[in-house]
VMD Tcl script that draws the C-alpha trace (Angstrom):
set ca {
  {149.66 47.79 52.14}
  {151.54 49.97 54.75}
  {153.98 52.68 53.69}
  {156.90 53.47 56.20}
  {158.66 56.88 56.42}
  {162.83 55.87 56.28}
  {164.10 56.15 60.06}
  {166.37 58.71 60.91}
  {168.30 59.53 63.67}
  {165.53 61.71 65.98}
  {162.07 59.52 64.79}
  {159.23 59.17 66.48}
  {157.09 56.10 66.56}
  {154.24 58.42 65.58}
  {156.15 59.44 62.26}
  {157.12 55.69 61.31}
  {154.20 54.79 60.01}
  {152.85 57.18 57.42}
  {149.73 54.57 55.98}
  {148.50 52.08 58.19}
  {148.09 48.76 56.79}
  {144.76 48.47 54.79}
  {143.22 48.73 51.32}
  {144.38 51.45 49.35}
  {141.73 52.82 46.61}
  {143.96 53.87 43.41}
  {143.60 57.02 42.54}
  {140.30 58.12 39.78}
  {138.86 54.22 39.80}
  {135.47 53.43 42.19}
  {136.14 50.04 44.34}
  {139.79 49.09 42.53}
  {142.33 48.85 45.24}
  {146.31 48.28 45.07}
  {147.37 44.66 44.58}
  {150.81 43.35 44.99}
  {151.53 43.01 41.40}
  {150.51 46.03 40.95}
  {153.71 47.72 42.70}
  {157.08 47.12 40.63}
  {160.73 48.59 41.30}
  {161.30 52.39 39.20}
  {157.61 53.17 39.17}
  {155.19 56.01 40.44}
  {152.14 54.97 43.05}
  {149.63 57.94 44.30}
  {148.67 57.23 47.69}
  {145.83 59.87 48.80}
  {146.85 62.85 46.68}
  {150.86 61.97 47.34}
  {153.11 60.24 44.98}
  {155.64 57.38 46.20}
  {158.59 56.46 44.07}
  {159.46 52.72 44.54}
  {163.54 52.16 44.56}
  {164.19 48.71 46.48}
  {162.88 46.15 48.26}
  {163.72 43.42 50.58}
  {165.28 40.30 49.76}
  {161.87 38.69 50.94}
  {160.04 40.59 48.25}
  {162.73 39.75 45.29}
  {161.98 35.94 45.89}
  {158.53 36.12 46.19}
  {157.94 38.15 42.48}
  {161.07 35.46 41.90}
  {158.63 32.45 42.91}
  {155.35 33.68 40.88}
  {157.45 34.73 37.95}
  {157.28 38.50 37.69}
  {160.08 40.55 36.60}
  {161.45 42.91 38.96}
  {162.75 45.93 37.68}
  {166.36 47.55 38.00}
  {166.91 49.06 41.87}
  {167.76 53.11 41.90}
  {169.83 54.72 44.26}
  {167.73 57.10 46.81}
  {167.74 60.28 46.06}
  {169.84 62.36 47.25}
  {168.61 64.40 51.18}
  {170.96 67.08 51.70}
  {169.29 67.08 55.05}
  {170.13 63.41 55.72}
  {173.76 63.87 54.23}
  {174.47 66.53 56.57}
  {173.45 65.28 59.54}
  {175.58 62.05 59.36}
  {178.16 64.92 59.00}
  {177.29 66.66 62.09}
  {176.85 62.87 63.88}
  {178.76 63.08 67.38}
  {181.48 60.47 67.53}
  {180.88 57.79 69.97}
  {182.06 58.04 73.45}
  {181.49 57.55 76.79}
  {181.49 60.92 78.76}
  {179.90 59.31 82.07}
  {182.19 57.12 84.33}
  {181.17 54.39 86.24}
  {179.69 53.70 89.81}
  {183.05 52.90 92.20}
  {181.06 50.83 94.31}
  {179.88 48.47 90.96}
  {183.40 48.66 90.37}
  {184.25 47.88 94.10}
  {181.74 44.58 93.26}
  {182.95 43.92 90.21}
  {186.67 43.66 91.49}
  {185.63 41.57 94.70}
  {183.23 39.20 92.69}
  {186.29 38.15 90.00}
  {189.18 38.04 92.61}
  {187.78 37.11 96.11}
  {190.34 34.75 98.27}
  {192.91 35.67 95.33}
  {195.48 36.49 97.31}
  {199.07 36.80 96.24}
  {201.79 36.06 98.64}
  {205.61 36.90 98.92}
  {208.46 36.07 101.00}
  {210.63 39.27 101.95}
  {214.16 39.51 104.37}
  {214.63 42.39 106.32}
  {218.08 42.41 107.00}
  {219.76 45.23 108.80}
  {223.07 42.85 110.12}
  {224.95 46.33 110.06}
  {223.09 47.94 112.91}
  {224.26 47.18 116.53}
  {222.67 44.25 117.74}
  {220.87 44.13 114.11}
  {220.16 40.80 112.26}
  {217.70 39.15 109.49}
  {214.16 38.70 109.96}
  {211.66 36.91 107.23}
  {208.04 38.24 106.94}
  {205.46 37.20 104.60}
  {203.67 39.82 102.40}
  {199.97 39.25 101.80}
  {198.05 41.30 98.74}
  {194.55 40.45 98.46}
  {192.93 41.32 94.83}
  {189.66 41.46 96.04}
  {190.54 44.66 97.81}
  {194.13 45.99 96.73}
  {194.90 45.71 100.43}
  {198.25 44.08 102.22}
  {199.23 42.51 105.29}
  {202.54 42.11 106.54}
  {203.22 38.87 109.16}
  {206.03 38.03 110.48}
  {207.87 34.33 110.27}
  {209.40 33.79 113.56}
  {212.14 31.10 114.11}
  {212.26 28.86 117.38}
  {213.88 30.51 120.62}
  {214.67 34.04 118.15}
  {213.68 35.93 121.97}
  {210.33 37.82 119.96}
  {207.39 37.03 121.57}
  {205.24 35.81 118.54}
  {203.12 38.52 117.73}
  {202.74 37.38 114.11}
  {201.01 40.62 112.76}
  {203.45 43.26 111.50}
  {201.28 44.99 109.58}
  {197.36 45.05 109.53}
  {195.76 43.95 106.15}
  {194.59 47.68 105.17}
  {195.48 49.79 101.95}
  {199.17 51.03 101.84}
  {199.98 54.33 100.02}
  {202.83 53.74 97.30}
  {204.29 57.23 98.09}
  {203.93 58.25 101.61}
  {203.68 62.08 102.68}
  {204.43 64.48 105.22}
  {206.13 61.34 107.44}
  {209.65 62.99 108.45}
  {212.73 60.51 108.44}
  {215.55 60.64 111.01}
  {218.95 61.48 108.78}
  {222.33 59.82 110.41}
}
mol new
graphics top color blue
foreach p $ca { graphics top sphere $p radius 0.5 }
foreach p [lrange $ca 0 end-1] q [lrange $ca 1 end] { graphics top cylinder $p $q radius 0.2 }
display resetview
């Protein structure tokens, strides 16, 4: 027989098991030890000087008394731990207060969306500046990085030497700051 102590939230393996598994002498008789059908739902066992109150079992146990024909009595309810109750009160809700590594998140990012790359076809046209006319680039974002690259799509004989790189692949800031603009 082995007698657990019910887990709560701060137990120690040491306090799990209050009896190790082994004969148990009952209590007044010389060389009579605990059987298995000697335990039954509802009653009273003394275990060296402290009394147990049975209230449930496991399913395992119901079918077994089931199989060899012994009655089971009627489950009770635990009794009631004002100790227990309130600290499933006091419980701390679940959440996470720690954030994760950016360089794991770096990987993680890379790992899903490496050579992802989505591309789009943009016209700058600025026709109504002097000498001004349309020019076609290709935009570049890469997932694996969040980075962009700007080239440029040059037609035959347009008089640019074909430097196709407008823009280097690196990060690009949505709102830019402190850059001063030239007002007409």
């Amino acid at each position: 027989m082995i007698v657990f102590k019910q887990l709560s939230q701060n137990w120690t393996i040491a306090d799990y098991h209050k009896i190790r598994r082994h004969l148990i002498p009952k209590p007044g008789e010389v060389n009579s030890f605990y059987r298995w059908d000697d335990l039954n739902l509802g009653m009273d066992v003394e275990i060296y000087g402290v009394t147990y109150h049975i209230v449930d079992c496991d399913e395992f146990t119901k079918n077994f008394f089931n199989h060899v024909e012994i009655q089971l009595n009627r489950n009770e309810e635990f009794p009631y731990d004002p100790f227990l109750v309130n600290q499933e009160k006091t419980k701390p809700h679940p959440r996470t207060t720690t954030t994760q590594d950016p360089e794991k998140l770096a990987l993680r990012q890379f790992l899903r969306n490496d050579r992802k790359v989505l591309r789009f076809y943009a016209v700058l046209d600025n026709r109504n500046e002097s000498f001004g006319h349309t020019r076609q680039f290709i935009i570049q974002y890469y997932l694996s990085d969040d980075t962009t690259r700007v080239n440029e799509v040059y037609k035959n004989n347009s008089g640019y030497l074909e430097f196709p790189t407008f823009c280097r692949r690196q990060r690009i800031p949505k709102k830019v700051q402190g850059v001063v603009m030239d007002e007409p």
